[in-house]
N, C-alpha and C positions, 0 to 999 in steps of 0.2 A: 603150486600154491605161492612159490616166491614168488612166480612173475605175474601173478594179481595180485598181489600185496604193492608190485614191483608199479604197477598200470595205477593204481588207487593214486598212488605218494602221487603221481607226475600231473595226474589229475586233476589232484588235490593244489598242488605249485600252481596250474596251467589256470586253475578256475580263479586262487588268490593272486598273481599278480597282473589277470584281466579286472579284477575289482578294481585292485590298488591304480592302472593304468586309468579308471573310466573316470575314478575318485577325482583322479592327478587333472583328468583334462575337463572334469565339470568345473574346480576350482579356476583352473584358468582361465578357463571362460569368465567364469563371472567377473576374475580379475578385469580382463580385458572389458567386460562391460561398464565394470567401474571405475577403469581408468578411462573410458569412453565418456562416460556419465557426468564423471567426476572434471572432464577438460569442456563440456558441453555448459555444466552448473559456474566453470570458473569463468567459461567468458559472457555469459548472463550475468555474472555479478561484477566484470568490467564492465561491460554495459549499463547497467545497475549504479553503479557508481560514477560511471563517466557521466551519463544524463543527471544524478546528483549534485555534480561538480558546476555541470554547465549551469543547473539551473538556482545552483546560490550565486555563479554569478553574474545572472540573469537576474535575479531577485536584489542585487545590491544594483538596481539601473531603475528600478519602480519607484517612483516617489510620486506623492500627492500634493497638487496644486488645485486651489478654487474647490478642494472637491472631489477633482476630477484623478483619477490614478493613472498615472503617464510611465510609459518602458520609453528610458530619455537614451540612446546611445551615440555618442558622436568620434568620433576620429578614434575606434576601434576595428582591427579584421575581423568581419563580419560576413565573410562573401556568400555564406546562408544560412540561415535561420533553423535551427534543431526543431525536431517535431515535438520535444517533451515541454515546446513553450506554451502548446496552447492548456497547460496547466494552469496558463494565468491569463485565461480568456476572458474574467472580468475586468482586462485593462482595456478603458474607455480613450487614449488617443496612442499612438507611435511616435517620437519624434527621434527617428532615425537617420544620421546625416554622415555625409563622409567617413563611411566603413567599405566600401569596395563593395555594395550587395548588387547581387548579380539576377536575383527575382527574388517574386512576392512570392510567398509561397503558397502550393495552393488549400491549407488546412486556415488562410486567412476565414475563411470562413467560420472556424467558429468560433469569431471575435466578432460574436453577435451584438456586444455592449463600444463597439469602437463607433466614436464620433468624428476623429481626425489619425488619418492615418498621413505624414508627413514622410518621405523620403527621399526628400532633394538630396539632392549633390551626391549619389551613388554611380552605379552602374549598371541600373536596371533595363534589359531589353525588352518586356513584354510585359503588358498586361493579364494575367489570370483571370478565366469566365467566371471562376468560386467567387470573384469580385462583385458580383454582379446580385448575390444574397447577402450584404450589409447592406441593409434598409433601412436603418440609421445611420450610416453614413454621413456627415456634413463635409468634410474637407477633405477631400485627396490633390495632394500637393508632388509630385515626382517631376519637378524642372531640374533640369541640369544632370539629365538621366541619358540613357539612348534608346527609347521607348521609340518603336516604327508603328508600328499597328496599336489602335483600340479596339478593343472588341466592344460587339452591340449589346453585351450583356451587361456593360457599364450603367445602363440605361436603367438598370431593376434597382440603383442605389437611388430611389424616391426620394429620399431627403436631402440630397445635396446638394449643396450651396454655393459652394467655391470646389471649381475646379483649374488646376495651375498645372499647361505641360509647358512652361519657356524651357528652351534652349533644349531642347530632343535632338535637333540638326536635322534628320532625316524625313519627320514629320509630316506629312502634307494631306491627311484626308480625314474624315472623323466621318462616321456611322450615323446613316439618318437616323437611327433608332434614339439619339442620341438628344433630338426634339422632345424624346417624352420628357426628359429633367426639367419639370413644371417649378422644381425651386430653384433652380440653378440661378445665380445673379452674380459671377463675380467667375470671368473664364479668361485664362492667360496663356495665349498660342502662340506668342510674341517668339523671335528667334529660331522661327521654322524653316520649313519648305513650302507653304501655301504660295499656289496663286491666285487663290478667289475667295472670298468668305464663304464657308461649306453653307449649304442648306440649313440645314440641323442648329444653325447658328443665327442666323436668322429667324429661325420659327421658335427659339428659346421666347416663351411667354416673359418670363419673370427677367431674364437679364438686364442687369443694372449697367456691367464696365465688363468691357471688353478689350484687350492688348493683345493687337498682331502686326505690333511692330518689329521691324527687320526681318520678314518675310519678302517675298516677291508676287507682291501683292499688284495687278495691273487694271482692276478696275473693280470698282465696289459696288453691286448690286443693284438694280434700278428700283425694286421694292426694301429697301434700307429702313423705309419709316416703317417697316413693318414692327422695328425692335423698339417697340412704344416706352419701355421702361426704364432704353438706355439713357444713361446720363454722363457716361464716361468713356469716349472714344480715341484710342490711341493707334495711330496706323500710322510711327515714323521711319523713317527709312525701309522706305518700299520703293516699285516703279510706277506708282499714283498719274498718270496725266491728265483726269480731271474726275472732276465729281459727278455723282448722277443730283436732278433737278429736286428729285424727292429728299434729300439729304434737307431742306428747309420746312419740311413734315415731322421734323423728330421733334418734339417741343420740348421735352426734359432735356436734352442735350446740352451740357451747360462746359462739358469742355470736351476740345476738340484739337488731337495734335495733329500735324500733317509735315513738317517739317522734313528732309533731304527725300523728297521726292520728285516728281518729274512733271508735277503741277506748273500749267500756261498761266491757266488765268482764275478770278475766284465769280463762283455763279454771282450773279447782281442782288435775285432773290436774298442770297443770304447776310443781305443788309437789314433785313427785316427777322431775323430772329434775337430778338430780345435776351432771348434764354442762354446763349453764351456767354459764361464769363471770362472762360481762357479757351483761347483758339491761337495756332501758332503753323507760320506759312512759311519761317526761315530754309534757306537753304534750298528753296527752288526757281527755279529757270522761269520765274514769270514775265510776262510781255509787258506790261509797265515798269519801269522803274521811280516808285514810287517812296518816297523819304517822310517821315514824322517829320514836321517842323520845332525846334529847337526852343525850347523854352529859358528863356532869360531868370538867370537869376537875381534876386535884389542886393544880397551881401556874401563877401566868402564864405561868411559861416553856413551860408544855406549849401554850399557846392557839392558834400558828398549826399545831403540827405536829396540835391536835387538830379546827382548822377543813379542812386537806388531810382527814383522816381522813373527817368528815363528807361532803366533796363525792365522796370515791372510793364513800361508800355510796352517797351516791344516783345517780353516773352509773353504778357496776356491777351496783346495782337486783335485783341476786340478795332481798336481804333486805327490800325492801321488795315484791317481789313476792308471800315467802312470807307477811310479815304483811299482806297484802291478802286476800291466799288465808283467812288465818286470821281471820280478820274476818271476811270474806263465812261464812264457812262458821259461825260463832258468831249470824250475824245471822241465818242459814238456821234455825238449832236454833231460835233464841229464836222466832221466827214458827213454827216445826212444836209449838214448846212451846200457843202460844196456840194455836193452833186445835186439839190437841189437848184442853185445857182447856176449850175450848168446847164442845166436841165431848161429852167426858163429862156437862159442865155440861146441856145438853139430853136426855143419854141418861137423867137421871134424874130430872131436872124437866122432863117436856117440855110440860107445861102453862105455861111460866112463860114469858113472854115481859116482850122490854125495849122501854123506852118513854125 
């Protein structure tokens, strides 16, 4: 009897301190869950906070002009852009400049309301295709960036107007898709790697001006008047050695630089275009050496307003183009004069020969 009294007690111990142990290890668990949960919830609400932080001080950079709600940031580290911006996706332009950015990002898209997205002077390498759904669109600006490739999905921004890649360095080709930009009038590829004016540049309908100066530009297109809209053609310092004949086919064309290139001679035709008012030939290796004549003045007083006079002739170069034209064309007779002279000279002594 005692040692089932004896068996009951031990039982009894053996059954209560398996409770007490299951008790001891459900608590812990849950502990552990909680301190799990609990280190899980605190760095969501660093998160929580951090993206807070960022975007009041992202919000003290919005200000309204014209209207228009602009995110203005300049000579800040910026090297990329938080995803909790596009909370303020009804901002209609970017003018982001010397911050170190390193790309666009690609949630640009759902800054469906942006009309100018500006990011000169950064350190951007690439264009994003998400670019390519702002369809309002008017100004993308990223010169002085190091952009190598465009992508052809640029082509879906319909509405844009001005496009600016100066100074990329590396630069040298653009996307035929790049002809559909039916608004496009205002593109500056100026300080590249081009050596031809791409296709796609040419078949732009609407371009107005055009800059791709200081490229290595060595011969410009024989269908040129195709760019009927142009009015503003800049191609200085390049390795230019002459012009194609259709360049006196552009009738808008009203200025025309050409200066430190490797231009002979200037077409004759283009004594007959009216339409330019500055054209400029400095700084090449042409075959005439040809001088403005000097115009007298009548009193000292007139000497500086008549030195301004002189240098507007020769940067607007209209007049010294025509008397180049008119030269060549005088030195052409004078040499058609000799050999026709010769020519008779033989046809009637042609026994006579020179020694």
């Amino acid at each position: 009897m005692v040692g089932v009294v004896a068996c009951g007690a031990v039982a009894s111990i053996k059954a209560l301190w398996e409770t007490r142990i299951r008790k001891i290890s459900r608590e812990e668990e849950e502990q552990r869950k909680r301190r799990r949960g609990g280190g899980a919830s605190g760095r969501l609400c660093v998160g929580v906070w951090e993206d807070r932080a960022v975007l009041a001080r992202l919000k003290q950079k919005l200000e309204t002009e014209d209207g228009r709600l602009i995110l203005r940031i300049q000579q800040e580290d910026w090297k990329s852009l938080p995803g909790c911006l596009v909370q303020f996706s009804q901002v209609q332009e970017w003018q982001i400049h010397r911050t170190g950015l390193q790309s666009i990002p690609s949630f640009i898209s759902s800054f469906q309301n942006l009309l100018v997205l500006d990011l000169s002077r950064n350190s951007i390498t690439e264009i994003p295709k998400q670019i390519g759904q702002l369809t309002r669109l008017r100004e993308l600006i990223l010169s002085y960036n190091r952009v190598q490739f465009v992508p052809e999905e640029l082509s879906g921004c319909e509405s844009l107007e001005r496009l600016d890649l100066a100074m990329n360095r590396s630069l040298d080709t653009l996307p035929d898709q790049l002809s559909h930009l039916k608004k496009l009038q205002h593109l500056d590829l100026s300080m590249n790697e081009f050596c031809c004016v791409p296709d796609c540049v040419v078949a732009l309908p609407a371009l107005q001006w055009l800059d791709m100066g200081g490229n290595r530009l060595q011969y410009l297109p024989q269908d040129i008047h195709r760019m009927e809209e142009l009015h503003s053609l800049w191609l200085q310092r390049n390795q230019l050695e002459k012009l194609p004949g259709n360049i006196v086919r552009m009738q808008r064309l009203d200025t025309l630089v050409l200066s430190s290139n490797c231009l002979r001679d200037i077409p004759p035709l283009m004594e007959d275009m009216s339409n330019l008012r500055f054209v400029n030939f400095r700084d090449n290796p042409l075959t005439l050496d040809v001088m403005l004549p000097c115009r007298k003045t009548k009193n000292p007083d007139e000497e500086e307003e008549e030195e301004e006079e002189e240098e507007d002739r020769e940067m607007f170069g209209r007049e010294f183009m025509q008397m180049y034209i008119q030269e060549a064309r005088k030195r052409a007779y004078a040499v058609l004069n000799v050999h026709r002279a010769n020519s008779c000279w033989i046809l009637h002594f042609p026994q006579c020969t020179f020694h």
